[in-house]
mmCIF file as Biopython writes it, N, C-alpha, C and O atoms, coordinates in Angstrom:
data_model
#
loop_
_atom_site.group_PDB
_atom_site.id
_atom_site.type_symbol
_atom_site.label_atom_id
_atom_site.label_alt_id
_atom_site.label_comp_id
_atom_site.label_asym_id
_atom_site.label_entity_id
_atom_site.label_seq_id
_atom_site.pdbx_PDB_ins_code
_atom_site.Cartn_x
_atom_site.Cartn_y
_atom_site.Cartn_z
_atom_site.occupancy
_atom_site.B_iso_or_equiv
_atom_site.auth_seq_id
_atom_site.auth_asym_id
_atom_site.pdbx_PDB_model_num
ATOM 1   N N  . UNK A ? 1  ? -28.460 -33.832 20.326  1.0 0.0 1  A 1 
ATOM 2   C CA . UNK A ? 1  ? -27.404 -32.914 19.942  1.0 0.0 1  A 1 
ATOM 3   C C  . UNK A ? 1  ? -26.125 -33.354 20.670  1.0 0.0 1  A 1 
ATOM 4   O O  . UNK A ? 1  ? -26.049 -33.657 21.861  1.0 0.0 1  A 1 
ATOM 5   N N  . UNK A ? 2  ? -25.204 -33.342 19.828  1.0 0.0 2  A 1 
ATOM 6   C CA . UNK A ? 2  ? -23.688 -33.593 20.374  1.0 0.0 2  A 1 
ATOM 7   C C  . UNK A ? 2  ? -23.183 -32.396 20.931  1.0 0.0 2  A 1 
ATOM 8   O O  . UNK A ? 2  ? -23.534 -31.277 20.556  1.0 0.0 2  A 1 
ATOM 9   N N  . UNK A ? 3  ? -22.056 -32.710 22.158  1.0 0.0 3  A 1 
ATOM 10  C CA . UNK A ? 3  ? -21.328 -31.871 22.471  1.0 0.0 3  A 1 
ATOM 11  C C  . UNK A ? 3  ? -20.508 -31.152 21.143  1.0 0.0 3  A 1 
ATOM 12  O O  . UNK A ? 3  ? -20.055 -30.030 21.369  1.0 0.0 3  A 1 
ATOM 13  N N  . UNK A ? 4  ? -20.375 -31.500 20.316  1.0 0.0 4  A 1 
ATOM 14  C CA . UNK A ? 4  ? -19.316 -31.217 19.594  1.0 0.0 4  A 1 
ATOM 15  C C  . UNK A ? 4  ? -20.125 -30.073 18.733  1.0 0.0 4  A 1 
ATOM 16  O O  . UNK A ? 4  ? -19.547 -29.045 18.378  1.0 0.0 4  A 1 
ATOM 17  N N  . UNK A ? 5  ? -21.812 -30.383 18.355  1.0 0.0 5  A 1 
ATOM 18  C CA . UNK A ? 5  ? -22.545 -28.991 17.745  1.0 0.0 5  A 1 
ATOM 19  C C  . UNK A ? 5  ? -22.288 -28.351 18.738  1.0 0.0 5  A 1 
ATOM 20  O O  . UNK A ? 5  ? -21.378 -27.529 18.845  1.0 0.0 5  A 1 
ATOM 21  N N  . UNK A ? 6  ? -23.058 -28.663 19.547  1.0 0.0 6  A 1 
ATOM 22  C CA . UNK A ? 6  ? -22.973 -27.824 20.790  1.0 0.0 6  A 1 
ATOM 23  C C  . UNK A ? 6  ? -21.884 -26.430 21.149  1.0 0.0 6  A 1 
ATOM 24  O O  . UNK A ? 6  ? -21.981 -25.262 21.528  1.0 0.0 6  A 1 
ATOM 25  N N  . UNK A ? 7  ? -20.997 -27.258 20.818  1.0 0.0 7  A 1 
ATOM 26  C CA . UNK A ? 7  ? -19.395 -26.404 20.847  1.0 0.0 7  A 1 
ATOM 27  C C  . UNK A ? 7  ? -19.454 -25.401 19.652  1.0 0.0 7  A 1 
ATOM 28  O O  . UNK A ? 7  ? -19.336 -24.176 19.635  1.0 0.0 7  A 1 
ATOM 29  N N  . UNK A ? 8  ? -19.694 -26.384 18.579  1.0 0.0 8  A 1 
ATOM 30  C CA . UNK A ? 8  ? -19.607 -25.081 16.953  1.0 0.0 8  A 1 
ATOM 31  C C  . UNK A ? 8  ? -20.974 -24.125 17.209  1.0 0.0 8  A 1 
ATOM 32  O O  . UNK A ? 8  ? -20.846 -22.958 16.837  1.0 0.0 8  A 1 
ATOM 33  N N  . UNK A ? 9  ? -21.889 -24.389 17.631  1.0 0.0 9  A 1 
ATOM 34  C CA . UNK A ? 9  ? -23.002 -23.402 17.962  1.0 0.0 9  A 1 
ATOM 35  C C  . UNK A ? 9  ? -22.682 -21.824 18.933  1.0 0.0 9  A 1 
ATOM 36  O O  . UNK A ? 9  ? -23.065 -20.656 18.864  1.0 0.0 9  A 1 
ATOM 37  N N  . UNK A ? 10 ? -21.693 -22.691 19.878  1.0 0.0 10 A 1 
ATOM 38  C CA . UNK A ? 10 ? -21.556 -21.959 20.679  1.0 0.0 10 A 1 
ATOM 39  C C  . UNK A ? 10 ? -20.396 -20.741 20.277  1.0 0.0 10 A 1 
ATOM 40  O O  . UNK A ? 10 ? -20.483 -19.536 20.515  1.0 0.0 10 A 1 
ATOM 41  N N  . UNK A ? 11 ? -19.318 -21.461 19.607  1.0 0.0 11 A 1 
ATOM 42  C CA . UNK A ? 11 ? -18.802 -20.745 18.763  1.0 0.0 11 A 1 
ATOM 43  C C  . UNK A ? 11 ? -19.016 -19.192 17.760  1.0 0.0 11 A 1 
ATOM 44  O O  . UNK A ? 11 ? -18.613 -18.034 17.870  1.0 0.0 11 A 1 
ATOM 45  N N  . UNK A ? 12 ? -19.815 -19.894 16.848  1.0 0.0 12 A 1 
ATOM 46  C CA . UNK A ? 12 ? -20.761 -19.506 16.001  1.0 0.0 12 A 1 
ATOM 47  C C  . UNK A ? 12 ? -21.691 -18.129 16.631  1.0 0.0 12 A 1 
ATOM 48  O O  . UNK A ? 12 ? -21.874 -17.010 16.152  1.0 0.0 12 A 1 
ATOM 49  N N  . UNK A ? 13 ? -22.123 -18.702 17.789  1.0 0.0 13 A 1 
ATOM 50  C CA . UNK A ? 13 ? -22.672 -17.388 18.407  1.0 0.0 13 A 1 
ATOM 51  C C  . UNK A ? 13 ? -21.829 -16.197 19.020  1.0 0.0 13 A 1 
ATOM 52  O O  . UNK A ? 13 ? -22.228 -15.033 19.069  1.0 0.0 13 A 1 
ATOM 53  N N  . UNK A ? 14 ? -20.583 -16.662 19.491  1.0 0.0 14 A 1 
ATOM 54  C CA . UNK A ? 14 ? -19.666 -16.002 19.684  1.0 0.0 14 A 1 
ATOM 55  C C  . UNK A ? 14 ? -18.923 -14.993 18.660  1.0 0.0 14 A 1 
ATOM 56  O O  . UNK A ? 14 ? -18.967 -13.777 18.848  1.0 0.0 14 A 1 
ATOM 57  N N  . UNK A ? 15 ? -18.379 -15.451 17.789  1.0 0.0 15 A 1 
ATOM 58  C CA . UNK A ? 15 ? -18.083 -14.853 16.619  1.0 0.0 15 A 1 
ATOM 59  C C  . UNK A ? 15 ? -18.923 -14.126 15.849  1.0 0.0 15 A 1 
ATOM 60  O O  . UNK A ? 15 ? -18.547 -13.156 15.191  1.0 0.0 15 A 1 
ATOM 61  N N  . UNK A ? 16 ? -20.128 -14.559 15.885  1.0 0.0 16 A 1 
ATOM 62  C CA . UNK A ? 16 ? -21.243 -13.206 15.329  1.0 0.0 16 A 1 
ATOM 63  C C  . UNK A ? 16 ? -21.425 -12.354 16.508  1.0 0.0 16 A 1 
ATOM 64  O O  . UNK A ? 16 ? -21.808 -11.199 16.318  1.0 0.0 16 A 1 
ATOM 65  N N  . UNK A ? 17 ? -21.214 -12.745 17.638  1.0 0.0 17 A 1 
ATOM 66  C CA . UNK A ? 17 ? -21.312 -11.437 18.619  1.0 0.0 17 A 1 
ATOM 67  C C  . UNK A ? 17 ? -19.954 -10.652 18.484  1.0 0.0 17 A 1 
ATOM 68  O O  . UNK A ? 17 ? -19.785 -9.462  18.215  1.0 0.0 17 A 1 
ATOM 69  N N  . UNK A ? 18 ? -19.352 -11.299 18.654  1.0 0.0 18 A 1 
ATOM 70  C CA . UNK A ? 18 ? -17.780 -9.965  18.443  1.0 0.0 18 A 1 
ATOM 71  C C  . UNK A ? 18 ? -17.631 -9.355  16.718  1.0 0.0 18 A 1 
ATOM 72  O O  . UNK A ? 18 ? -17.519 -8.155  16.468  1.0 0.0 18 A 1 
ATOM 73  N N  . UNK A ? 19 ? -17.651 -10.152 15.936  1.0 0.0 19 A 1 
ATOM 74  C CA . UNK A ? 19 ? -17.625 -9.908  14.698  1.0 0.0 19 A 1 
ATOM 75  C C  . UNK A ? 19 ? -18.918 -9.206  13.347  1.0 0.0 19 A 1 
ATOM 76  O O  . UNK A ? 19 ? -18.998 -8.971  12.142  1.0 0.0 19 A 1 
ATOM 77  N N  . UNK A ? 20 ? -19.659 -9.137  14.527  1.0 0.0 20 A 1 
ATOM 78  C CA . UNK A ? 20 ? -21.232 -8.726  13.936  1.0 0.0 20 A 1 
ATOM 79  C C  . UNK A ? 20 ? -21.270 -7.377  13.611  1.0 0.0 20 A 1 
ATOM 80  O O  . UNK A ? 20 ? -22.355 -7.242  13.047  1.0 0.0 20 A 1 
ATOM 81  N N  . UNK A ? 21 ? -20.682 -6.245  13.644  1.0 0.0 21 A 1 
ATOM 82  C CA . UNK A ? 21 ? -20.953 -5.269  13.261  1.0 0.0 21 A 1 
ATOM 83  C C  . UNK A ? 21 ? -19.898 -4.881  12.375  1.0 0.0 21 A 1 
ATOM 84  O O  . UNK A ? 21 ? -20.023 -3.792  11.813  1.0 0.0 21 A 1 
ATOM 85  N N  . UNK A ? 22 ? -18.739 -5.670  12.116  1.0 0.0 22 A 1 
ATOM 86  C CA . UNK A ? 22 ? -17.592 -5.469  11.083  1.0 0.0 22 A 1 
ATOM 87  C C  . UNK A ? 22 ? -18.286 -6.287  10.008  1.0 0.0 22 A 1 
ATOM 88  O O  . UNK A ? 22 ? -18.366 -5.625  8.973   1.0 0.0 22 A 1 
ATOM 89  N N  . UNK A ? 23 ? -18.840 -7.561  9.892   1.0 0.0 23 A 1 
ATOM 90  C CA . UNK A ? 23 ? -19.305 -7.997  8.956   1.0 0.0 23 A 1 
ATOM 91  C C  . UNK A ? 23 ? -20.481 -7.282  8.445   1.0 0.0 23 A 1 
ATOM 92  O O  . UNK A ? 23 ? -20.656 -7.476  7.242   1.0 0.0 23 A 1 
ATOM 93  N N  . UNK A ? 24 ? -21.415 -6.441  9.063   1.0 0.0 24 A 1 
ATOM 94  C CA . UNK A ? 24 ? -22.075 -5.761  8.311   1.0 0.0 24 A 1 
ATOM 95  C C  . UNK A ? 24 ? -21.790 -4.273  7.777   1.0 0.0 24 A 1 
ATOM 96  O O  . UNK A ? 24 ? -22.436 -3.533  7.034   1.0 0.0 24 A 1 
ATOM 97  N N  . UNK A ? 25 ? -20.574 -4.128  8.444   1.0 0.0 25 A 1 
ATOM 98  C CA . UNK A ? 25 ? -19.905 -2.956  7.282   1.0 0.0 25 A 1 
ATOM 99  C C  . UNK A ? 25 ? -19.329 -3.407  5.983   1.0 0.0 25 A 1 
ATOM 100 O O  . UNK A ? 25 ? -19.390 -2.933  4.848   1.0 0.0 25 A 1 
ATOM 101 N N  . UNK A ? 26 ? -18.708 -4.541  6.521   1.0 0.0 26 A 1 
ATOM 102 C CA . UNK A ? 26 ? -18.000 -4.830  5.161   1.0 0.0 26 A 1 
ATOM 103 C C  . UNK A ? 26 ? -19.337 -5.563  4.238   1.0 0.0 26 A 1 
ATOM 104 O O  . UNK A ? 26 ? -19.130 -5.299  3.054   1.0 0.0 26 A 1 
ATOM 105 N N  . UNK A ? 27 ? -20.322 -6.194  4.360   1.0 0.0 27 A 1 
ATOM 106 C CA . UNK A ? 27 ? -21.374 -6.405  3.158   1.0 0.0 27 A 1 
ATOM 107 C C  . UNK A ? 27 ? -22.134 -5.050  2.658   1.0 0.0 27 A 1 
ATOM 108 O O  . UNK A ? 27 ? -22.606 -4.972  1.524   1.0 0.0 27 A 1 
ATOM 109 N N  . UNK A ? 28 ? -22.236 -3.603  3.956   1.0 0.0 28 A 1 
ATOM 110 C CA . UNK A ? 28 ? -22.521 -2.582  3.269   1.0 0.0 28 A 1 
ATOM 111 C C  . UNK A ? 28 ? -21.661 -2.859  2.123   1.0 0.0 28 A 1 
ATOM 112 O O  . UNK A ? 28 ? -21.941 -3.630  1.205   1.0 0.0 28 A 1 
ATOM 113 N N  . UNK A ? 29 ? -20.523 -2.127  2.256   1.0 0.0 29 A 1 
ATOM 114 C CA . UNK A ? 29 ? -19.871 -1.502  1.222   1.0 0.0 29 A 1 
ATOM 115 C C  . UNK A ? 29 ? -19.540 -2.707  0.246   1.0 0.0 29 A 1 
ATOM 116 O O  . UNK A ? 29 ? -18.868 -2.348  -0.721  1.0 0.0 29 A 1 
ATOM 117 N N  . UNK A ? 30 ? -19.862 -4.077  0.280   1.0 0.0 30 A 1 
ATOM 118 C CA . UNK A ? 30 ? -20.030 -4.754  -0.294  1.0 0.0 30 A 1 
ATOM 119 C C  . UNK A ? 30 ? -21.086 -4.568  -1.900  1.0 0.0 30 A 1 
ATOM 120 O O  . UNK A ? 30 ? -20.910 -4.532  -3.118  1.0 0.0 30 A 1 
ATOM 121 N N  . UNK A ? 31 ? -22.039 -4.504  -1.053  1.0 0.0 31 A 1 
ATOM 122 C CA . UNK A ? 31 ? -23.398 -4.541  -1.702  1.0 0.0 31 A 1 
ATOM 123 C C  . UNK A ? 31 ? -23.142 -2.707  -2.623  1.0 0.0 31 A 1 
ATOM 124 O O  . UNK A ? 31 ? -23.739 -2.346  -3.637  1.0 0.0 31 A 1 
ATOM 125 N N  . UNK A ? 32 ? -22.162 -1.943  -1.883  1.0 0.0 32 A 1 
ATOM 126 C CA . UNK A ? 32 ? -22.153 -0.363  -2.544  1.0 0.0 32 A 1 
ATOM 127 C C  . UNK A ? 32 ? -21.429 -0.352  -3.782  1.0 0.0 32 A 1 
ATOM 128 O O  . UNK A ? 32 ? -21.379 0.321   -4.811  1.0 0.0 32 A 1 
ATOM 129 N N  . UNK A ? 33 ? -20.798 -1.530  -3.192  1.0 0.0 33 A 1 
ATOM 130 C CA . UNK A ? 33 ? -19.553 -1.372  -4.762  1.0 0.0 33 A 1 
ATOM 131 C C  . UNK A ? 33 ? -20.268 -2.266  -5.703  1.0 0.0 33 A 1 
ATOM 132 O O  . UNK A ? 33 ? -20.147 -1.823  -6.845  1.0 0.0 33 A 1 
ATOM 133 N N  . UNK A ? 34 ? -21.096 -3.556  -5.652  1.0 0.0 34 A 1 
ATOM 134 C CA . UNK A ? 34 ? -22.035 -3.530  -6.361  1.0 0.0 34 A 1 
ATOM 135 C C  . UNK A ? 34 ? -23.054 -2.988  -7.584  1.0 0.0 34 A 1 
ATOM 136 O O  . UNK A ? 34 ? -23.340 -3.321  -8.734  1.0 0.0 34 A 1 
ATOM 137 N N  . UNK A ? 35 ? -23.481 -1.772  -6.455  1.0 0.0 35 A 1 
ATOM 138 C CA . UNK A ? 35 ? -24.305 -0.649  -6.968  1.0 0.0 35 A 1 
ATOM 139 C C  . UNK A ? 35 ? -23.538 -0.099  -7.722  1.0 0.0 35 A 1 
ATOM 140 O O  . UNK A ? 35 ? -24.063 0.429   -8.702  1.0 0.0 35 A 1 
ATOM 141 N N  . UNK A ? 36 ? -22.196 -0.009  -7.599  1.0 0.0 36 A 1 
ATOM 142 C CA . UNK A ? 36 ? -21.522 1.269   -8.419  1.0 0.0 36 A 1 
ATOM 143 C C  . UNK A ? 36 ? -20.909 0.425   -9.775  1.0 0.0 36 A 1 
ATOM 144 O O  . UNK A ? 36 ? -20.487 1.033   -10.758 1.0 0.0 36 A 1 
ATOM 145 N N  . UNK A ? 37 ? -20.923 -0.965  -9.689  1.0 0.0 37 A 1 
ATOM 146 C CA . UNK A ? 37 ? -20.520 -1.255  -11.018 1.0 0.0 37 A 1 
ATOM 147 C C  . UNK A ? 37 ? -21.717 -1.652  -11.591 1.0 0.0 37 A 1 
ATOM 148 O O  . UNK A ? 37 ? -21.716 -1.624  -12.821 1.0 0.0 37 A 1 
ATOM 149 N N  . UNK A ? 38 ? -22.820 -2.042  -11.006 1.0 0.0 38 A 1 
ATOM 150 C CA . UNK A ? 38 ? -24.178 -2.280  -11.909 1.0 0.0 38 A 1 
ATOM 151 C C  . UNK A ? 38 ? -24.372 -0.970  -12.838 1.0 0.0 38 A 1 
ATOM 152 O O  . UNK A ? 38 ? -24.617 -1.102  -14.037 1.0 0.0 38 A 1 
ATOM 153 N N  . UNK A ? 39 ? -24.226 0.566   -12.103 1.0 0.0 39 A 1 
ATOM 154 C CA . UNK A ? 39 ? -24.567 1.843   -12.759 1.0 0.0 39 A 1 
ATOM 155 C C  . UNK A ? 39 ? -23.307 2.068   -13.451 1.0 0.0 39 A 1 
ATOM 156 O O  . UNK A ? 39 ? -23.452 2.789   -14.438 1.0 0.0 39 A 1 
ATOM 157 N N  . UNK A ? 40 ? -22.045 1.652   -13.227 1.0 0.0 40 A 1 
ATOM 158 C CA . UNK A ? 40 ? -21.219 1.814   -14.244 1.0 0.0 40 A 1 
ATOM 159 C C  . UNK A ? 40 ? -21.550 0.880   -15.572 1.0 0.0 40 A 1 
ATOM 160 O O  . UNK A ? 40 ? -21.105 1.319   -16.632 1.0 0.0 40 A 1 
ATOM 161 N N  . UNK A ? 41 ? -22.222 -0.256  -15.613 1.0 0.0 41 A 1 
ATOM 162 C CA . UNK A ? 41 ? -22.311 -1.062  -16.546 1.0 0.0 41 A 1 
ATOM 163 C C  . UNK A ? 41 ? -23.350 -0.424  -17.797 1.0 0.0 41 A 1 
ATOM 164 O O  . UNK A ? 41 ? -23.243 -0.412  -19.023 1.0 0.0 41 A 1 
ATOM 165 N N  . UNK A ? 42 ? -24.273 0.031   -16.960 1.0 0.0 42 A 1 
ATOM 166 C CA . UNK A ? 42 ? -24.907 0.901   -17.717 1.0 0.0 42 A 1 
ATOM 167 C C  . UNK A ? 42 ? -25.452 1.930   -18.274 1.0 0.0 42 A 1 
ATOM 168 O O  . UNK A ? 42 ? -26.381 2.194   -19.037 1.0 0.0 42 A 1 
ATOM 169 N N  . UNK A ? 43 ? -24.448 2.555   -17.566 1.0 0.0 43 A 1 
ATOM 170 C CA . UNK A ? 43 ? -24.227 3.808   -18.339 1.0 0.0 43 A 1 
ATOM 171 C C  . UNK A ? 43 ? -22.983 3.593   -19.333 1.0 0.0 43 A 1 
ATOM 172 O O  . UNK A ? 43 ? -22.779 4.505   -20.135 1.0 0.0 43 A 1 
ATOM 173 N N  . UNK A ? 44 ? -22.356 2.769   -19.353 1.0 0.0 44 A 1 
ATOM 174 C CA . UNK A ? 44 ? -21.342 2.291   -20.642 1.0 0.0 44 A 1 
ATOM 175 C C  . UNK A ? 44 ? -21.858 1.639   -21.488 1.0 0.0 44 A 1 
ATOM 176 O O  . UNK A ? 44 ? -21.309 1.771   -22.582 1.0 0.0 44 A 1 
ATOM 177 N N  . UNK A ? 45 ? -23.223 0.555   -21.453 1.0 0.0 45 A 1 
ATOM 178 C CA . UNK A ? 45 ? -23.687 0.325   -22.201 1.0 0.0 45 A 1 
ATOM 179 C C  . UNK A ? 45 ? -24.819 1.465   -22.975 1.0 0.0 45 A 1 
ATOM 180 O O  . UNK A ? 45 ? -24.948 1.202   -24.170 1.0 0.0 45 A 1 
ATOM 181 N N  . UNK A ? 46 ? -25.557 2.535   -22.556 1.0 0.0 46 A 1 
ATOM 182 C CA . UNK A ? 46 ? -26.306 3.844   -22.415 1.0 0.0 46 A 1 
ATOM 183 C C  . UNK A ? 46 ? -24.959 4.267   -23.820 1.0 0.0 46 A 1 
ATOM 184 O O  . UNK A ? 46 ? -24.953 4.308   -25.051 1.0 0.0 46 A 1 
ATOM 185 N N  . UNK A ? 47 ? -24.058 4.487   -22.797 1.0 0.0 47 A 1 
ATOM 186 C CA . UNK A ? 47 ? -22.987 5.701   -24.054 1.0 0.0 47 A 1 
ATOM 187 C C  . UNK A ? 47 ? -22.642 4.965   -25.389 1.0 0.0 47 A 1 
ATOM 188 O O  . UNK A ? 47 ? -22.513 5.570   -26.454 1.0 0.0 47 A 1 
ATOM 189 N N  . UNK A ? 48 ? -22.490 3.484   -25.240 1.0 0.0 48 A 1 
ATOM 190 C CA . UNK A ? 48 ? -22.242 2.686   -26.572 1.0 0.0 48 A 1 
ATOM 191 C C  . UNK A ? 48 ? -23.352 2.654   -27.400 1.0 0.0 48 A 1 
ATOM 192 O O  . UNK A ? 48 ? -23.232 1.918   -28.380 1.0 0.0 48 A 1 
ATOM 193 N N  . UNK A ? 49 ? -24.336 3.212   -27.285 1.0 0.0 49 A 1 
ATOM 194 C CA . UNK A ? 49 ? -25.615 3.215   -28.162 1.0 0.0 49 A 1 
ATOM 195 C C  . UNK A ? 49 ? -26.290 1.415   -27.885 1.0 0.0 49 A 1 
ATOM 196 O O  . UNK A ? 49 ? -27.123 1.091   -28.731 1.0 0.0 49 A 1 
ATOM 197 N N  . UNK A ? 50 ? -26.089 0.736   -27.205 1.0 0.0 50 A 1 
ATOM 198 C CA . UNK A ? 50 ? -26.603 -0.745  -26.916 1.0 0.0 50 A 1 
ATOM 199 C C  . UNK A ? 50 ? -27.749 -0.436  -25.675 1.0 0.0 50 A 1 
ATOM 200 O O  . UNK A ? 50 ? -27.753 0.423   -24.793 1.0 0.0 50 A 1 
ATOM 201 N N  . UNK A ? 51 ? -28.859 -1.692  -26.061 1.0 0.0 51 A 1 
ATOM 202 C CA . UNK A ? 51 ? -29.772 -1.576  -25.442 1.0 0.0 51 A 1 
ATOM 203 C C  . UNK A ? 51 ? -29.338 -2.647  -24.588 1.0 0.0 51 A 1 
ATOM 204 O O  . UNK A ? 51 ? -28.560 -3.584  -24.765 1.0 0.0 51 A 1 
ATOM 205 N N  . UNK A ? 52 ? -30.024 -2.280  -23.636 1.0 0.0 52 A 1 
ATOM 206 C CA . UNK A ? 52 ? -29.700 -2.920  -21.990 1.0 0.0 52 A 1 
ATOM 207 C C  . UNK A ? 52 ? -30.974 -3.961  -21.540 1.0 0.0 52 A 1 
ATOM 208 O O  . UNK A ? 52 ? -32.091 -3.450  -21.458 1.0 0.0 52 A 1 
ATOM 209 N N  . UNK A ? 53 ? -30.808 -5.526  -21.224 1.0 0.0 53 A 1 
ATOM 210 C CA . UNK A ? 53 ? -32.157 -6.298  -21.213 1.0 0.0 53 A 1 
ATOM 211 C C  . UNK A ? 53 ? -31.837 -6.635  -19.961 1.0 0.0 53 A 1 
ATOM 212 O O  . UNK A ? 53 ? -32.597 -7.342  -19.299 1.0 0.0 53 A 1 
#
């Protein structure tokens, strides 16, 4: 292993330690808004009389 992984590793661990609990808010509400256009999709397809595969 190079100093230079070494360095981006170390990095890397750093930034998921300070940044680790903002990034999993923001993929919550990621993954929520998701949810809310998957159930918007089909319930618009539901009201258009189209079947959903």
């Amino acid at each position: 292993m190079t100093i230079e992984v070494v360095g981006d590793l170390v990095l890397a661990g750093l930034a998921i330690r300070v940044f680790g609990s903002d990034v999993k808010a923001l993929l919550r509400r990621a993954a929520a808004a998701g949810v809310r256009i998957g159930v918007g999709e089909l319930s618009r397809s539901h009201a258009e009389g189209r079947e959903v595969r």
